[in-house]
C-alpha positions in Angstrom: 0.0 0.0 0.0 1.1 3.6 -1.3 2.3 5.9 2.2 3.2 9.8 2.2 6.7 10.1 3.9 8.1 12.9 4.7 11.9 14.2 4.0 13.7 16.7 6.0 16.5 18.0 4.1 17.4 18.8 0.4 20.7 17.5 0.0 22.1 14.8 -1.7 21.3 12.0 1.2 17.7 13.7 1.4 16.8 13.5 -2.4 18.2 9.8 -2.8 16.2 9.0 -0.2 13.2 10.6 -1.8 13.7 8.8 -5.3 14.1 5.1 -3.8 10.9 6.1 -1.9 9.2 6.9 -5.3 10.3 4.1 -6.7 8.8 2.1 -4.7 5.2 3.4 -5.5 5.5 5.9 -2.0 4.0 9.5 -2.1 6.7 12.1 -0.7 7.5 15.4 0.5 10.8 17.0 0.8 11.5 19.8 3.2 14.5 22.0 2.6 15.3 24.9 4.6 17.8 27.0 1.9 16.5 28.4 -1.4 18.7 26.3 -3.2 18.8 22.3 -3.3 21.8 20.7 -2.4 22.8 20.7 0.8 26.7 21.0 1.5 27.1 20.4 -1.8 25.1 23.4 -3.8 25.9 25.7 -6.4 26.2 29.6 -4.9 25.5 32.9 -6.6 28.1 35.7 -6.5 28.1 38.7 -8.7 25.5 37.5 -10.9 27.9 34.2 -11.5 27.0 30.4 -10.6 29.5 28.9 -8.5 30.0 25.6 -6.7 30.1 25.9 -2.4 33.7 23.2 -3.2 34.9 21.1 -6.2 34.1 17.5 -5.8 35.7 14.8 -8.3 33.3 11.2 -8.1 34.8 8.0 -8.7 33.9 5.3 -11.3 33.1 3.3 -8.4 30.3 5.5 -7.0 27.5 2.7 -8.0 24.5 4.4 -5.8 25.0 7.5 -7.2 25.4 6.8 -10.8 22.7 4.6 -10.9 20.2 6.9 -8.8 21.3 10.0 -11.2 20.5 7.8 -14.4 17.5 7.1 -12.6 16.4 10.8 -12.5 17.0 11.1 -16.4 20.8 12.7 -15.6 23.0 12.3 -18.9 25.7 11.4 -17.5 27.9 11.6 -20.7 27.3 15.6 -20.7 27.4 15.7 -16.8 30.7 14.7 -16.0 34.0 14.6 -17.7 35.2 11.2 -17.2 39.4 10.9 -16.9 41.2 7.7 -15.8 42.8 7.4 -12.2 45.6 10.2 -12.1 48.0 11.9 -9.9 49.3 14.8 -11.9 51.7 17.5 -10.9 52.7 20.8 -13.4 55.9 19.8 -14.8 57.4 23.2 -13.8 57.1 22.5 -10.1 58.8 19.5 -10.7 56.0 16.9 -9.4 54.7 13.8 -10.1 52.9 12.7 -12.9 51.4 9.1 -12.3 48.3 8.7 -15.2 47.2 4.9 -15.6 46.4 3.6 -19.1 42.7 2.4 -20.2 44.1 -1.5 -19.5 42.1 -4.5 -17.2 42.7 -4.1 -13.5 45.9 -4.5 -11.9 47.5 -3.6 -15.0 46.4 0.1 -15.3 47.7 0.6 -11.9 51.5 -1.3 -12.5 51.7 0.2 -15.9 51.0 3.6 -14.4 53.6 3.1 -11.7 56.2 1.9 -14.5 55.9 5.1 -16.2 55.3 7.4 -13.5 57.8 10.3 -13.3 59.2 12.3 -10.6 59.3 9.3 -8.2 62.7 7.3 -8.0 62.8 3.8 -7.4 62.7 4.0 -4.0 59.1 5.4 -4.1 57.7 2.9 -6.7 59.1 0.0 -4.7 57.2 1.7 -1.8 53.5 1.8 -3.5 54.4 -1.5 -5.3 55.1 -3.0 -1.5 52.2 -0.9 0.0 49.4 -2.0 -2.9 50.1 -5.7 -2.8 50.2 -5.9 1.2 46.8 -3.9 1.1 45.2 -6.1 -1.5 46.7 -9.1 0.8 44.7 -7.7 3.8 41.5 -7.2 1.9 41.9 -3.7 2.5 41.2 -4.3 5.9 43.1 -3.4 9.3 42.0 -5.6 13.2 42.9 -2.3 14.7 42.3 1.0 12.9 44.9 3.9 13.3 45.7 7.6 11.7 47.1 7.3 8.3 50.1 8.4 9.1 50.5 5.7 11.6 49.6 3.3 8.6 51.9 4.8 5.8 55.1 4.4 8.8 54.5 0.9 9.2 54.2 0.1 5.9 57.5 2.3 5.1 56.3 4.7 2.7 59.0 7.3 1.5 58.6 10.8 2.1 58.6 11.8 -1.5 55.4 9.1 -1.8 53.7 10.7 1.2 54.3 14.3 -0.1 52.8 13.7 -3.8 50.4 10.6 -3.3 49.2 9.5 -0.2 49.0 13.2 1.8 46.8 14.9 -1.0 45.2 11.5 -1.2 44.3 11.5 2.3 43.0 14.8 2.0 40.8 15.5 -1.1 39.0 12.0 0.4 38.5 12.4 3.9 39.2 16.1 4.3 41.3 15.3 7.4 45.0 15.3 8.0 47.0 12.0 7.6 47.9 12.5 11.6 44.3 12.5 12.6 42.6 10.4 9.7 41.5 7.1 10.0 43.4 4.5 7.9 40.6 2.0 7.9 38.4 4.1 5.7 41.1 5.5 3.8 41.9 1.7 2.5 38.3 1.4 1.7 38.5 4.5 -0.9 42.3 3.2 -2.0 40.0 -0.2 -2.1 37.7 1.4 -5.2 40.8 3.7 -6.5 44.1 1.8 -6.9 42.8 -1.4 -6.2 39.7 -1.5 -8.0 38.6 -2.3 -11.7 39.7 0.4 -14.7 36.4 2.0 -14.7 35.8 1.9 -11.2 39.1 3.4 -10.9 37.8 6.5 -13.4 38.0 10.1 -11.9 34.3 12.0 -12.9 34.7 15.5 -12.6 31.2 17.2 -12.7 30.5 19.5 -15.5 27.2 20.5 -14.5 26.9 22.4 -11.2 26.6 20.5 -7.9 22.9 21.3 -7.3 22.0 21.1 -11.1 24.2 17.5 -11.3 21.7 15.3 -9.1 19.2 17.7 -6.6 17.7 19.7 -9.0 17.3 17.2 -11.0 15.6 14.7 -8.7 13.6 17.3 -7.8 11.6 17.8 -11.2 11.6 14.1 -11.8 9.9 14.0 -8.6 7.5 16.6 -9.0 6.9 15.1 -12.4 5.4 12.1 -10.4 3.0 14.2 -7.7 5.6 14.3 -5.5 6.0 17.9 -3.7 9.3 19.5 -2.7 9.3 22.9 -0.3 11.8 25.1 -0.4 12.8 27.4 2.0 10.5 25.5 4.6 12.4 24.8 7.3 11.3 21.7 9.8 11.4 22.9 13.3 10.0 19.8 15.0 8.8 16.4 14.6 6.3 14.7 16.6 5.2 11.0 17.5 1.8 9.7 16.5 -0.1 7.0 17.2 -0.1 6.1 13.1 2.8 7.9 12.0 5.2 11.7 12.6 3.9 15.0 12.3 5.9 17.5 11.0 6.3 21.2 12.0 8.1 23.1 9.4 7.9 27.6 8.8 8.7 29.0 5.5 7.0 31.8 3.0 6.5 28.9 0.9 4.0 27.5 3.3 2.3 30.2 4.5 4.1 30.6 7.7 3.9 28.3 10.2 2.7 24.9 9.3 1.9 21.0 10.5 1.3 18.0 8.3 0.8 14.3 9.5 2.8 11.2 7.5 3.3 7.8 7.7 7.1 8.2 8.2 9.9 10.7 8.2 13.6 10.4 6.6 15.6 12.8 8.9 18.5 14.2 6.1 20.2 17.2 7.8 23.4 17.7 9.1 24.7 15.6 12.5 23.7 19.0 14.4 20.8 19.8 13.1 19.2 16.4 13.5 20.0 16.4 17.2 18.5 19.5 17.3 14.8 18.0 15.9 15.5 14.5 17.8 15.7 17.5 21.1 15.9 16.3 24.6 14.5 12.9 24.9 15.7 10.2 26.8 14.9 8.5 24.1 17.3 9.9 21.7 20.0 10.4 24.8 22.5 8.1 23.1 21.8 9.3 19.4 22.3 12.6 20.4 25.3 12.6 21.9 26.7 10.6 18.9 25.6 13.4 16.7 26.9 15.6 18.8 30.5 14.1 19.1 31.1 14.6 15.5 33.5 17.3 14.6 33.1 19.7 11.6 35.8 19.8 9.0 36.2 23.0 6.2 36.5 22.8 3.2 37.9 26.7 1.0 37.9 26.8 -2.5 39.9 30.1 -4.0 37.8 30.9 -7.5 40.3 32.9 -9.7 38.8 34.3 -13.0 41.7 35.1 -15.8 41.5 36.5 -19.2 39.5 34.0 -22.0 41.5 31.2 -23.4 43.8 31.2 -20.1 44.0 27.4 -19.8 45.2 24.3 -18.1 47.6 21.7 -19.9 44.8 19.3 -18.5 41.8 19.3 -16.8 43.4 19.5 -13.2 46.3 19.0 -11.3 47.6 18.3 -8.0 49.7 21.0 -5.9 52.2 20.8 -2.7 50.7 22.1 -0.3 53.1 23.6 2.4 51.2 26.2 4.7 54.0 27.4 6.6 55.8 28.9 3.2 51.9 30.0 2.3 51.3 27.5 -0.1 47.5 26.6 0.5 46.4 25.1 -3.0 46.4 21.1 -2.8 44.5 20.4 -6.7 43.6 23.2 -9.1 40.4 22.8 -11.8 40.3 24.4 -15.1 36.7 25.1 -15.2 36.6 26.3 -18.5 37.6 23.0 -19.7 34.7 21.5 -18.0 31.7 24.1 -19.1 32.8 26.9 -21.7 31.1 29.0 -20.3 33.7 29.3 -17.5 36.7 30.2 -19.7 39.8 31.5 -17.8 38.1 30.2 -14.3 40.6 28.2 -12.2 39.1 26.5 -9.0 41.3 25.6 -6.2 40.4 23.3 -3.8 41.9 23.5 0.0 40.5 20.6 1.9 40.8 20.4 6.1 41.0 24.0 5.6 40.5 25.7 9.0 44.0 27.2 8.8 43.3 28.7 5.6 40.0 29.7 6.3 41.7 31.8 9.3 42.7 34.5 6.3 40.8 37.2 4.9 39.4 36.3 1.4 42.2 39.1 -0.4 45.4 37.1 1.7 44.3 34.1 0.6 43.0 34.7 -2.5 46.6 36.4 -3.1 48.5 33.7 -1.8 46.7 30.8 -4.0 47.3 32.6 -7.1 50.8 33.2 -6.3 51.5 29.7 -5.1 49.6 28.8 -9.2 52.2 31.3 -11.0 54.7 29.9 -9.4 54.0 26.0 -9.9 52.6 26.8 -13.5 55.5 28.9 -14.7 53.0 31.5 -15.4 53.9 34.8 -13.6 50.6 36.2 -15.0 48.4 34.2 -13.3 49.6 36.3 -9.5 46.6 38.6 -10.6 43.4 37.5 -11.6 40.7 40.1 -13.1 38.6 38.7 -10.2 38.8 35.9 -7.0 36.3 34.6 -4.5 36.9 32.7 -1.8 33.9 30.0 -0.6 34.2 28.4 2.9 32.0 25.7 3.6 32.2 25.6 7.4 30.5 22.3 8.0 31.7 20.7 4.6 32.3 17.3 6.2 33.7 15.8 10.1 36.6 15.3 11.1 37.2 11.3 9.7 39.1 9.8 12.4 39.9 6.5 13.9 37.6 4.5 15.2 34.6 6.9 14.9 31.5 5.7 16.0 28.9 6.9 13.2 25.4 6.2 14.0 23.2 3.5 11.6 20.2 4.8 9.7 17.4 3.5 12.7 16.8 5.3 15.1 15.2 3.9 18.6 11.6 5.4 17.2 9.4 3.8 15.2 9.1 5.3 11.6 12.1 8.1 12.0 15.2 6.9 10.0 18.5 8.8 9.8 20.5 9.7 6.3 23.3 11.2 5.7 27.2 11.5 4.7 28.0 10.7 8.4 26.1 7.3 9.1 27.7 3.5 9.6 29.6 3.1 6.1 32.6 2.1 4.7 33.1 5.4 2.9 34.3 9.0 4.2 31.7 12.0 4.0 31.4 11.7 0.3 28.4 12.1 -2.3 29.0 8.4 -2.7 28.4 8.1 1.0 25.4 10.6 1.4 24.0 8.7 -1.5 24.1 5.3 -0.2 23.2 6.2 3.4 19.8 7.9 1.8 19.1 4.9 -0.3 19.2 2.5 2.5 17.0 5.0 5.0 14.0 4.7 2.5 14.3 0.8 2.1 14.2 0.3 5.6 11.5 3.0 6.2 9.6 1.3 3.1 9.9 -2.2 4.7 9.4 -0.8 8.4 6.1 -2.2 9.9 3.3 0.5 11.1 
């Protein structure tokens, strides 16, 4: 039998959750609090441009969300530029430049590491030794430990760290190798260096990140009866005796404003959702699990050059090095991605509370220094234009042992989703994906 659920929060979790719900022959409504779908991972406004709140590169291996996009009607050949698995420094700085061939699994990987320059022997031995041990363990550690713990016992060089595994570490967990966990980092080296070729591919979105899947979802939903609110924020959620009712305030509803459904997927942040669960013994436990989790920034320094300013290739990596001000850890040619964002570089800072401690101008400055620099470019010091976008709350801190919460909940009807629950994965769109597809499943199947 058909049931109206109810979905608080417009992100990427939140609208999975309300497709596999539709799917299933379900009625929803999706509550979202901003003016713009997406979540921590939404396109901005500034100066009458469209920007993204952060880069984000997808893997090959990102099942859930490929298959939920498709789904929606997403073309997937116009969305995304797909590149195979890289590591790719500017040959000016002197980096690496570690590009696997379109070959069967392992051999993309070995013939990649044959021909990698800028690493001596030493440092191919060293991911050679650290790959096969890794594929030997499943991927798996009996104790989990920071990465940098993890890289030290398996006697990874210092050049290796510096160019593959740090950045690595970084862009996928947004946390430092000191403090990340190495359990979860294997799990995305799992679907990256150890997986099949086109599991292995790096999607970089063309489309922006609300456009790419939210927006999307959205008007395939609506196309079904389905209704989505924006800027109606949910401000509480109530038991009943058949069901939740919601509480939500917004223009778009009038105001204050109740409805009654058969169930509620609870998408928001870990903050936010203790906020709604409030101060029930009930939710004791939950709560202070949601509360535990610790925020993690993510900056990325927009920097708009004259047309036909361009890349060699779509992106490459960068040393970071704070203490000599060197911030930028990948840089994006936009332009290469949509044309029309010609001359727009986009670099991406991840575990970026340091960074994010500089006014917009110093740090602006400083990025497109460290890019003339690297790039061999002395032009690019001084963009027609910057803009710095720091999303606070991009992700938590990803660090051993971390106990993230399941999608139940101890109430009947109320399931959780979100980048942060029980998974294998880091705070990714992969994992805020998967987390919102299993929520509806088990609130579909849930008994009344």
């Amino acid at each position: 039998m058909a049931k109206h659920f109810a979905v608080a929060g417009g992100g990427w979790a939140g609208f999975a959750a309300a497709v596999e719900l539709a799917r299933a022959g379900h009625r929803v409504s999706v509550f979202e609090a901003a003016r713009t779908l997406g979540g921590r991972a939404r396109r901005v406004s500034f100066d009458g441009r469209e920007l993204d709140n952060g880069q984000h590169i997808m893997l090959g291996a990102y099942s859930e969300s490929l298959r939920i996009m498709r789904a929606v009607g997403v073309d997937l050949r116009s969305a995304v530029l797909t590149l195979p698995l890289q590591m790719r420094y500017p040959p000016a700085a002197g980096g690496m430049d570690f590009l696997a061939p379109r070959l069967p699994a392992p051999l993309h990987v070995g013939i990649a590491l044959l021909r990698a320059r800028g690493l001596a022997r030493e440092d191919k031995m060293a991911l050679a030794r650290f790959t096969t041990t890794a594929r030997w363990m499943d991927w798996r550690l009996n104790n989990d430990c920071s990465v940098a713990e993890l890289l030290e016992r398996f006697d990874q060089t210092p050049r290796l760290v510096t160019l593959m595994w740090r950045p690595l570490c970084l862009a996928a967990l947004n946390t430092p190798p000191e403090r990340a966990s190495a359990q979860v980092f294997l799990a995305v080296l799992r679907d990256s260096l150890g997986a099949k070729r086109a599991a292995s591919d790096m999607l970089v979105p063309r489309a922006d990140l609300s456009a790419l899947f939210p927006e999307a979802a959205a008007a395939w939903l609506e196309g079904k009866g389905n209704t989505i609110h924006l800027g109606a924020k949910v401000t509480a959620l109530r038991p009943q005796a058949d069901g939740w009712s919601v509480h939500a305030s917004g223009a778009a509803l009038g105001g204050d404003w109740t409805g009654n459904f058969d169930g509620v997927v609870l998408a928001a942040s870990p903050s936010a959702s203790a906020g709604l669960l409030g101060d029930s013994a009930q939710f004791a436990e939950l709560a202070s699990q949601l509360a535990a989790f610790e925020p993690e920034p993510i900056t990325t320094c927009y920097l708009q050059y004259a047309p036909g300013t361009r890349l060699d290739i779509p992106f490459y990596a960068l040393v970071d090095d704070p203490a000599s001000q060197r911030w930028g850890q990948f840089v994006f040619d936009r332009g290469q991605l949509d044309a029309r964002q010609d001359g727009l570089f986009a670099v991406v800072i991840s575990a970026a509370s340091a960074a994010a401690s500089l006014s917009q101008d110093q740090l602006a400055a400083a990025v497109a220094a460290q890019l003339a620099a690297d790039l061999a470019q002395p032009a690019l010091a001084k963009p027609a234009w910057s803009k710095v976008i720091t999303e606070k709350r991009a992700t938590y801190a990803c660090t051993p042992g971390l106990k993230r919460p399941g999608n139940d909940t101890p109430a009947k009807g109320l399931f959780l989703a979100g980048d942060y629950t029980a998974g294998e994965y880091p705070a990714t769109l992969e994992m805020a994906v998967r987390s919102g597809v299993q929520a509806a499943r088990l609130l579909a199947k849930a008994k009344p």
